[in-house]
Biopython code that builds the backbone (N, CA, C, O; Angstrom):
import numpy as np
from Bio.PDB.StructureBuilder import StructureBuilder

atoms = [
    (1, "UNK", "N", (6.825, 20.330, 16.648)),
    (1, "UNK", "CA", (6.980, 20.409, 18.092)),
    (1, "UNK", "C", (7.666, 19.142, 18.585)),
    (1, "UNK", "O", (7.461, 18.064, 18.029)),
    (2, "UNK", "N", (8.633, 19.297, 19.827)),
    (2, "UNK", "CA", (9.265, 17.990, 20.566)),
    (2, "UNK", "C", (8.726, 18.416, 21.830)),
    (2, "UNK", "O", (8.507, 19.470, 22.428)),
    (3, "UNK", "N", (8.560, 16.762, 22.054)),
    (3, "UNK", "CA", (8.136, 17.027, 23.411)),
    (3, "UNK", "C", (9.775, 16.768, 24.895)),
    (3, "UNK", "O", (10.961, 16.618, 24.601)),
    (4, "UNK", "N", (9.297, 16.801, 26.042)),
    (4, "UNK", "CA", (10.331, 16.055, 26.829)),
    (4, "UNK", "C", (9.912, 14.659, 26.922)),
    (4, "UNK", "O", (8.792, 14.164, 26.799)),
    (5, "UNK", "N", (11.290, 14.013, 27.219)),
    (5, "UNK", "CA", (10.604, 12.356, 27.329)),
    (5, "UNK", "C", (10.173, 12.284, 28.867)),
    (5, "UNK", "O", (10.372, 12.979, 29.864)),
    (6, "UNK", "N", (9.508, 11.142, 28.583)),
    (6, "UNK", "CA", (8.552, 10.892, 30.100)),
    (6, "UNK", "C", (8.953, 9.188, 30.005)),
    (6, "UNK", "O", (8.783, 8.477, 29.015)),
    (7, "UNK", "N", (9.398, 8.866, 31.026)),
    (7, "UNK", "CA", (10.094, 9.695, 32.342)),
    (7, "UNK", "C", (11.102, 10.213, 31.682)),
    (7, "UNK", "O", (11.612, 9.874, 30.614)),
    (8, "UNK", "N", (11.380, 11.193, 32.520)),
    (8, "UNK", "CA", (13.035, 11.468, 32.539)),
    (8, "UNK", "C", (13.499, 11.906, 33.960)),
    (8, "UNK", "O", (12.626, 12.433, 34.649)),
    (9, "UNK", "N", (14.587, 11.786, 34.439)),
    (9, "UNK", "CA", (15.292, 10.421, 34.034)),
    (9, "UNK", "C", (14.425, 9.362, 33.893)),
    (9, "UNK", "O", (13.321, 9.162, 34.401)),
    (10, "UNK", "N", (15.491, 8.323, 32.666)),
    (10, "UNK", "CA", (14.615, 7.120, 32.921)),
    (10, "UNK", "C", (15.365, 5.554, 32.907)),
    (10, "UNK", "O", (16.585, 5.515, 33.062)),
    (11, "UNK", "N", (14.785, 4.592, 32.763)),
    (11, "UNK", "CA", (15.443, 3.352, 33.128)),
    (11, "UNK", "C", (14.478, 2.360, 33.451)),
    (11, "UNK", "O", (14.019, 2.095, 34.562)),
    (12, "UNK", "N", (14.083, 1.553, 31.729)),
    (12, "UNK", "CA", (15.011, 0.742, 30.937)),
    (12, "UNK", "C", (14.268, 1.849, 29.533)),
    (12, "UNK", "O", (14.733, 1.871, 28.393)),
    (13, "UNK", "N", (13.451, 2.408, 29.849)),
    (13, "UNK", "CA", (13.149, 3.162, 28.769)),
    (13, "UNK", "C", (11.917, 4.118, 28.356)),
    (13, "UNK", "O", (10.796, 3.777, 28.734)),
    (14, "UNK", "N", (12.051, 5.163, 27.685)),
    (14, "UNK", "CA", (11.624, 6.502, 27.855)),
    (14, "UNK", "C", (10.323, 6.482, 26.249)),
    (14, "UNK", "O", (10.195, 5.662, 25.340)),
    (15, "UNK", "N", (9.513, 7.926, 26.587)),
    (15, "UNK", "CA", (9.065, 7.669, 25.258)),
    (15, "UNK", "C", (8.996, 9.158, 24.840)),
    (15, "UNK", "O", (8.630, 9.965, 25.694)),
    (16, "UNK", "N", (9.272, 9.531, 23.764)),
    (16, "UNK", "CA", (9.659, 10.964, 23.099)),
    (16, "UNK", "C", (8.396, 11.137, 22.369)),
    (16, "UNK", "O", (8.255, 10.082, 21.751)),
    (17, "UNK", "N", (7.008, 12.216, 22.012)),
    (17, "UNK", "CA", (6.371, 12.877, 21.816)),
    (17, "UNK", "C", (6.760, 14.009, 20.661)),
    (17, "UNK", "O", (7.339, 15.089, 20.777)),
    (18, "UNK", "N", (6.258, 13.391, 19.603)),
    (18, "UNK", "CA", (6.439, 15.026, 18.367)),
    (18, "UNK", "C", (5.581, 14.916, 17.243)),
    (18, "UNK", "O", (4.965, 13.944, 16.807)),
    (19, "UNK", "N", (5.669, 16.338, 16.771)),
    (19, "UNK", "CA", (4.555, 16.689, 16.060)),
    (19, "UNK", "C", (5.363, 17.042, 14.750)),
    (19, "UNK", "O", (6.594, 17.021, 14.735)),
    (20, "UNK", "N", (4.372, 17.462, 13.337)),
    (20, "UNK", "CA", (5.176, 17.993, 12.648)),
    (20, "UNK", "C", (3.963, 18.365, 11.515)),
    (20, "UNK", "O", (3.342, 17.519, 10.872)),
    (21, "UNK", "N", (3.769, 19.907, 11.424)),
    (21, "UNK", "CA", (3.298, 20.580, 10.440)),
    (21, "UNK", "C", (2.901, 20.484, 8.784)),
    (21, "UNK", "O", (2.056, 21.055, 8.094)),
    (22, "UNK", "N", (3.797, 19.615, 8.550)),
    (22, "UNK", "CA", (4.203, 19.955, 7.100)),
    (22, "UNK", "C", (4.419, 18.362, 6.760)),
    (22, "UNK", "O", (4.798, 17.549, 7.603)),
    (23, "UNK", "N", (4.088, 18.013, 5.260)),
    (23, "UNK", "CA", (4.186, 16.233, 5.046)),
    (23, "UNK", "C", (6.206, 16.489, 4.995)),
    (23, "UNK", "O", (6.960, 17.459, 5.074)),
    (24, "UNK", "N", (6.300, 15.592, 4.891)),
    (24, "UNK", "CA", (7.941, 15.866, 4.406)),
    (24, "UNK", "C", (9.161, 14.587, 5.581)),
    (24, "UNK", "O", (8.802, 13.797, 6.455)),
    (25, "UNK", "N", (10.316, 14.843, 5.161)),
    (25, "UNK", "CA", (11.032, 13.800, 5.540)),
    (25, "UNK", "C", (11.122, 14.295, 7.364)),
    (25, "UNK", "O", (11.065, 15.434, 7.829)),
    (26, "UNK", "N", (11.241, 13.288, 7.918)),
    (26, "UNK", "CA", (11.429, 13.718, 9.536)),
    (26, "UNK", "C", (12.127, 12.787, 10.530)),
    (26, "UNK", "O", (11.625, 11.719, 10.881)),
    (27, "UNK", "N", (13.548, 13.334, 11.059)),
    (27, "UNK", "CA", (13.945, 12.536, 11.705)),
    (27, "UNK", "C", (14.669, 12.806, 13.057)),
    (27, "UNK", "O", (15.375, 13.780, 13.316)),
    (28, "UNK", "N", (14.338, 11.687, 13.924)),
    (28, "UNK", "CA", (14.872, 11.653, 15.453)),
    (28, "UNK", "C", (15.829, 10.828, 15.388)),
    (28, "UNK", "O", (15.887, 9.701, 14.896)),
    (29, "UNK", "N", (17.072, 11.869, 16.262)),
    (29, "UNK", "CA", (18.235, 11.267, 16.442)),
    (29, "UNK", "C", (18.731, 11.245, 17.993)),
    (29, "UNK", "O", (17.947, 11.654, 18.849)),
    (30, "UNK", "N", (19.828, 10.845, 18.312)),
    (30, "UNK", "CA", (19.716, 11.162, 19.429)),
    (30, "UNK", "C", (21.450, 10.693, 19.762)),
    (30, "UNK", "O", (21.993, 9.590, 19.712)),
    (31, "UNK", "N", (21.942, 11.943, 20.080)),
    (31, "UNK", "CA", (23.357, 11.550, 20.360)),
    (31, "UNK", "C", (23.783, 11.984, 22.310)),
    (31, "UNK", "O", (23.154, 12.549, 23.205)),
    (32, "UNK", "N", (25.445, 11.209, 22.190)),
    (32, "UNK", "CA", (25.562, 11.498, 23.514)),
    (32, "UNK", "C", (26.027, 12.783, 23.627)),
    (32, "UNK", "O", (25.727, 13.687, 22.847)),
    (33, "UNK", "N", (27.158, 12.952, 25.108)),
    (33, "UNK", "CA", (27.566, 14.051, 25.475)),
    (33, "UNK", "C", (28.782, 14.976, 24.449)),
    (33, "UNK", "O", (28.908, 16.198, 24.379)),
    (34, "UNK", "N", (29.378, 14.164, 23.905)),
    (34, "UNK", "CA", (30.111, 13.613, 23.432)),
    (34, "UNK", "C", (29.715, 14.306, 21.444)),
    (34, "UNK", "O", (30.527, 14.442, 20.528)),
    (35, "UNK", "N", (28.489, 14.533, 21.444)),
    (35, "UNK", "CA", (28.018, 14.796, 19.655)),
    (35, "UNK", "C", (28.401, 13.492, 18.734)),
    (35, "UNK", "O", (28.406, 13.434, 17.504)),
    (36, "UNK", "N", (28.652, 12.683, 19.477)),
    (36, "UNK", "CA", (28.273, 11.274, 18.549)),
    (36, "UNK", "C", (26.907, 10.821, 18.567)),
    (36, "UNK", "O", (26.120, 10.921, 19.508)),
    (37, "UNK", "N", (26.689, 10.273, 17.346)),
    (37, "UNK", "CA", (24.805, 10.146, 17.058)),
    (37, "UNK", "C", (25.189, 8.500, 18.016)),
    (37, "UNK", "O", (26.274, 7.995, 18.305)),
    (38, "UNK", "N", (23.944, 8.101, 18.255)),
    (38, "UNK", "CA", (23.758, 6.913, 19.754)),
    (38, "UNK", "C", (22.387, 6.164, 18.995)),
    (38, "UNK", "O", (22.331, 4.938, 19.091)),
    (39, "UNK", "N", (21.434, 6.782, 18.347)),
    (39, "UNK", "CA", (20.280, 5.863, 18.085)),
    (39, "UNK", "C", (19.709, 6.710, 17.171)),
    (39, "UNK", "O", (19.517, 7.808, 17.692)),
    (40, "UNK", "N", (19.268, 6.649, 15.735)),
    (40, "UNK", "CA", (18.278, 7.244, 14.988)),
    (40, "UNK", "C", (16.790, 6.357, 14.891)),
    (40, "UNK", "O", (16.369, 5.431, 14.198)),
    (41, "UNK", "N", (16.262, 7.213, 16.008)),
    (41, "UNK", "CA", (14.994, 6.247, 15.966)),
    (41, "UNK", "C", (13.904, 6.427, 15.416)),
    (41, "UNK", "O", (12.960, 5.683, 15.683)),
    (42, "UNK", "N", (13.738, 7.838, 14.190)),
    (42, "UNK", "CA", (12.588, 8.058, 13.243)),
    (42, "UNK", "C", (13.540, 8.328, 11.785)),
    (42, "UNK", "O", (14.590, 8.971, 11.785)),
    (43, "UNK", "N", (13.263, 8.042, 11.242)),
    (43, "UNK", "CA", (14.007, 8.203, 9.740)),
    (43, "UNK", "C", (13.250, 8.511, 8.142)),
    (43, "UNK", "O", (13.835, 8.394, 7.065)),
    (44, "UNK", "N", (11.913, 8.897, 8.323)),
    (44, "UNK", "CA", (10.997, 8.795, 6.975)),
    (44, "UNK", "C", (9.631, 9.630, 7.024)),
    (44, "UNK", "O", (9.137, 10.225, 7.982)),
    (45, "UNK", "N", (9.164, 9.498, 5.705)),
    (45, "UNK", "CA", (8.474, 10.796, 5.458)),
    (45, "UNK", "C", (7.003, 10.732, 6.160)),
    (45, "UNK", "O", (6.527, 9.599, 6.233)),
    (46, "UNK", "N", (6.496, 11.428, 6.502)),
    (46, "UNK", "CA", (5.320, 11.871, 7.352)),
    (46, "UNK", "C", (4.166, 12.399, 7.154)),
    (46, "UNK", "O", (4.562, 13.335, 6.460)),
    (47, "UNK", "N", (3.171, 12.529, 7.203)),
    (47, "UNK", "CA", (2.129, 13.431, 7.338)),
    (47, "UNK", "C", (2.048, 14.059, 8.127)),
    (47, "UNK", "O", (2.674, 13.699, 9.124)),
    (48, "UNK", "N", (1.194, 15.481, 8.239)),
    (48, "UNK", "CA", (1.217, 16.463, 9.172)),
    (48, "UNK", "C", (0.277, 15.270, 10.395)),
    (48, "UNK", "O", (-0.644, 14.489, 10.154)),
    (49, "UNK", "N", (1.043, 15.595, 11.783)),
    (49, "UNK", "CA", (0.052, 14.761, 12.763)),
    (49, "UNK", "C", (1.358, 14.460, 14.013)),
    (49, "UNK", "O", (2.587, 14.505, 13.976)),
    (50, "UNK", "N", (0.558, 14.212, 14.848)),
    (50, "UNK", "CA", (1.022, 13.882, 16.493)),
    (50, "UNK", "C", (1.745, 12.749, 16.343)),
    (50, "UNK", "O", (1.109, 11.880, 15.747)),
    (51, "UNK", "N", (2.500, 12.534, 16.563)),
    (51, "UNK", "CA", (3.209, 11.061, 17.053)),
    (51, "UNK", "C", (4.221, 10.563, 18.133)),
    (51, "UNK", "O", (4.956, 11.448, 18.573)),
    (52, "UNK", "N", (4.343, 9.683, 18.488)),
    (52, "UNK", "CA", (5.314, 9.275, 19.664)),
    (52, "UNK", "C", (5.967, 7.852, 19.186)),
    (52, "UNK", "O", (5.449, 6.919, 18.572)),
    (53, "UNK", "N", (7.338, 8.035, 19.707)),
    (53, "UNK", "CA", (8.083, 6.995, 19.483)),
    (53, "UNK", "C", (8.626, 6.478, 20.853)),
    (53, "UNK", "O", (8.886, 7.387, 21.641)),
    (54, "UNK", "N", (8.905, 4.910, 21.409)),
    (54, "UNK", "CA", (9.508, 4.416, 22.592)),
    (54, "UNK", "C", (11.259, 4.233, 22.144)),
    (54, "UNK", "O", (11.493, 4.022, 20.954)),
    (55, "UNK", "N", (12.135, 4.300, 22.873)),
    (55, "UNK", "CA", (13.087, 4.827, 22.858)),
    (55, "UNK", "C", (14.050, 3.629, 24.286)),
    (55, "UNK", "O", (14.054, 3.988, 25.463)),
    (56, "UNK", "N", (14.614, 2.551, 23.915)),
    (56, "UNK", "CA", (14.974, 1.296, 24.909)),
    (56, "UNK", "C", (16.455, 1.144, 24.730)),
    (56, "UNK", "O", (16.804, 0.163, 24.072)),
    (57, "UNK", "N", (17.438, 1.979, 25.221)),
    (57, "UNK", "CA", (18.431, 1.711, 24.715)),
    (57, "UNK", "C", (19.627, 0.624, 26.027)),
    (57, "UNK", "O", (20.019, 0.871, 27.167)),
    (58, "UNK", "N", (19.785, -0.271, 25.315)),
    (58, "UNK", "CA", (19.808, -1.542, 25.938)),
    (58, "UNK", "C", (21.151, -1.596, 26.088)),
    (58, "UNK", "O", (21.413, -2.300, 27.064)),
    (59, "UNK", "N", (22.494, -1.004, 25.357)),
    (59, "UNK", "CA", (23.639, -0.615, 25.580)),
    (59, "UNK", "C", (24.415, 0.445, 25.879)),
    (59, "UNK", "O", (25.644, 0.523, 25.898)),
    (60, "UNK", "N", (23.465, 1.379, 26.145)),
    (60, "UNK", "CA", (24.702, 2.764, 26.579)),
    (60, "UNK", "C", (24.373, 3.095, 27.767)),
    (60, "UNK", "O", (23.283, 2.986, 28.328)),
    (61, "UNK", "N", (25.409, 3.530, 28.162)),
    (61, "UNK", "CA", (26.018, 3.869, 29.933)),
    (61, "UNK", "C", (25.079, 4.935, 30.007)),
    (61, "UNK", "O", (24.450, 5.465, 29.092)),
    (62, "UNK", "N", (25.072, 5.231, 31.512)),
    (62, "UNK", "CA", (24.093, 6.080, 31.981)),
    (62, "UNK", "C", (24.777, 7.492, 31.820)),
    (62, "UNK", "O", (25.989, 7.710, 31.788)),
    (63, "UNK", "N", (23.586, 8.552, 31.709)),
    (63, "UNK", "CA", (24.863, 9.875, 31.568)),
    (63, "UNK", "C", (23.530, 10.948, 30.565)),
    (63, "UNK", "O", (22.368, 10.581, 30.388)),
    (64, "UNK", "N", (24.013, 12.006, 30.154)),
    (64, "UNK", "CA", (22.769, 12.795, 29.557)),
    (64, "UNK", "C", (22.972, 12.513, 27.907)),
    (64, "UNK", "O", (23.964, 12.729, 27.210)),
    (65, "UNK", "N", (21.692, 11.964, 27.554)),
    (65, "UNK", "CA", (21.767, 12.384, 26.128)),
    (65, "UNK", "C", (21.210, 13.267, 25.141)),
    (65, "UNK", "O", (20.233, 13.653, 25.783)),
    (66, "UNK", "N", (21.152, 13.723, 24.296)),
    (66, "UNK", "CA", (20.436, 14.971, 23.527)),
    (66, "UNK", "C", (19.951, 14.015, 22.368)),
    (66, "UNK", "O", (20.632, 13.154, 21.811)),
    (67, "UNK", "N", (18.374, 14.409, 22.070)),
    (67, "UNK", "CA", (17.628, 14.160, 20.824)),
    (67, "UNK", "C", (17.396, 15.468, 20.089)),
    (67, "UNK", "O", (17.450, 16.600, 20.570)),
    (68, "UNK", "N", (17.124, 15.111, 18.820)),
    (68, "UNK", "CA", (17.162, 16.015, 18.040)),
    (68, "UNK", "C", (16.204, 15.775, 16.916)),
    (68, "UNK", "O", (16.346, 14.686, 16.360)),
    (69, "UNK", "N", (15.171, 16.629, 16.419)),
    (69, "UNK", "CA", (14.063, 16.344, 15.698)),
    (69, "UNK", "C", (14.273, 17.253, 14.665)),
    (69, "UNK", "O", (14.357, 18.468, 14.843)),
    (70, "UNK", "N", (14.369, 16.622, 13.453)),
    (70, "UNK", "CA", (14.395, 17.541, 12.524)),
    (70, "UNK", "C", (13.592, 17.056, 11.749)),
    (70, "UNK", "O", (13.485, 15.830, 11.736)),
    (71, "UNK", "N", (12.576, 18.067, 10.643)),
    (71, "UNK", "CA", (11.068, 18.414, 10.312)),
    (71, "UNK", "C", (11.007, 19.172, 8.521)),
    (71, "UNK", "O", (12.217, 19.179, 8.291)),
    (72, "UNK", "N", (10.626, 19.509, 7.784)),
    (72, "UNK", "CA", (10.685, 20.499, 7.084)),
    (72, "UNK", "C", (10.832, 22.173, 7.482)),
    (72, "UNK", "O", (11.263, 23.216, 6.992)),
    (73, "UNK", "N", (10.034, 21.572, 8.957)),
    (73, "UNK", "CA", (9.583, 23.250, 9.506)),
    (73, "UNK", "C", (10.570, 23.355, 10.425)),
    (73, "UNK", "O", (10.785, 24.515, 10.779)),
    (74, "UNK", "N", (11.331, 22.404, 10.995)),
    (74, "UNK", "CA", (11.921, 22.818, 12.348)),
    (74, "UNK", "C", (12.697, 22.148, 12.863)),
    (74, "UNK", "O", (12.399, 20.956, 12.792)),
    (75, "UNK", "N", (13.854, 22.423, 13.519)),
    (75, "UNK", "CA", (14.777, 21.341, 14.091)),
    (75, "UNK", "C", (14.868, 22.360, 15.549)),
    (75, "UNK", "O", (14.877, 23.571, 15.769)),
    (76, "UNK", "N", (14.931, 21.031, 16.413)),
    (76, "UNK", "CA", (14.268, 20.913, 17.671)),
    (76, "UNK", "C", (15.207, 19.779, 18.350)),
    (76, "UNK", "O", (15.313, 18.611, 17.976)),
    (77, "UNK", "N", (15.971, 20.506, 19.617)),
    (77, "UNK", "CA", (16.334, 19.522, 20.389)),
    (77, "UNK", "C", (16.065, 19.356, 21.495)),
    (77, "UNK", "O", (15.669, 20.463, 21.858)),
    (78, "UNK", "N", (15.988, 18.477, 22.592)),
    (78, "UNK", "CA", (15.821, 18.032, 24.217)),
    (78, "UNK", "C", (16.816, 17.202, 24.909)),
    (78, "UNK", "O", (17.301, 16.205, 24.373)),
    (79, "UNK", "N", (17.076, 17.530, 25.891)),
    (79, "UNK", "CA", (18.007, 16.528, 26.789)),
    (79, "UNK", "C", (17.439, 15.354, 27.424)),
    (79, "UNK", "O", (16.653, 15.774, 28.273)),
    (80, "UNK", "N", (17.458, 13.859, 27.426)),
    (80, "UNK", "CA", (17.437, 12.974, 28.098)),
    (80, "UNK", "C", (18.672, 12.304, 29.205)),
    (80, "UNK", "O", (19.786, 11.868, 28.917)),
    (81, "UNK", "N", (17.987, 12.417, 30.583)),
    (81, "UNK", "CA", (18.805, 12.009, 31.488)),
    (81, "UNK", "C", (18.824, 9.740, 31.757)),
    (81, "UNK", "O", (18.112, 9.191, 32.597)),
    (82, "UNK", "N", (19.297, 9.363, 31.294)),
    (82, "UNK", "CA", (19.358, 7.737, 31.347)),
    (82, "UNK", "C", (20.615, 7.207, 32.820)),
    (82, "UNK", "O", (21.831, 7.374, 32.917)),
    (83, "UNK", "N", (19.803, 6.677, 33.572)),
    (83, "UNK", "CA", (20.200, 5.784, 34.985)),
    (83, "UNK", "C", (20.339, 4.517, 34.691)),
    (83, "UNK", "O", (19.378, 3.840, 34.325)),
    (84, "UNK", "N", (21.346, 4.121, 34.794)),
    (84, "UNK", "CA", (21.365, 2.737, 35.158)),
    (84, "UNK", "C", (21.328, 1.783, 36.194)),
    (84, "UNK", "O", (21.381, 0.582, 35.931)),
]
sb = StructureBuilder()
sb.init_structure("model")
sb.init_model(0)
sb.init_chain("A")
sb.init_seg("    ")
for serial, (resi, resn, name, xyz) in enumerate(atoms, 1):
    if name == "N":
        sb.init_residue(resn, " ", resi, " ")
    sb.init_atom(name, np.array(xyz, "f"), 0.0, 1.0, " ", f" {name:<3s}", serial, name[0])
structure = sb.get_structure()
């Protein structure tokens, strides 16, 4: 499961919510409008269980970005709106 980030919009920084079923590799990415990747901010293997990651991105322009959670079980994306 992904959650939405809270806040969203946000400004100086957001926190993303996810879950994941199955032990196995799991990772959050998060690109712009654009389908260029912008921040991979989970990258490694997991146990089944809840987790949340904070998310501070200190150089990119304001504008919508898309995260993307991918799982053994599931790939999962959400839109983040970032204000500057």
């Amino acid at each position: 499961a992904l959650g939405q980030n809270v806040p969203n919009p946000f400004n100086p920084s957001t926190t993303i919510a996810y879950s994941t079923a199955l032990r196995g590799r799991v990772t959050l990415r998060v690109f712009d409008a654009m389908g260029r990747e912008a921040a991979t901010l989970v990258d490694r293997v997991l146990d089944p269980g809840e987790y949340s990651v904070e998310w501070r991105p200190a150089s990119l322009a304001s504008g919508v970005y898309f995260y993307l959670l991918e799982t053994p079980d599931a790939r999962i994306s959400r839109k983040a709106v970032l204000l500057r």
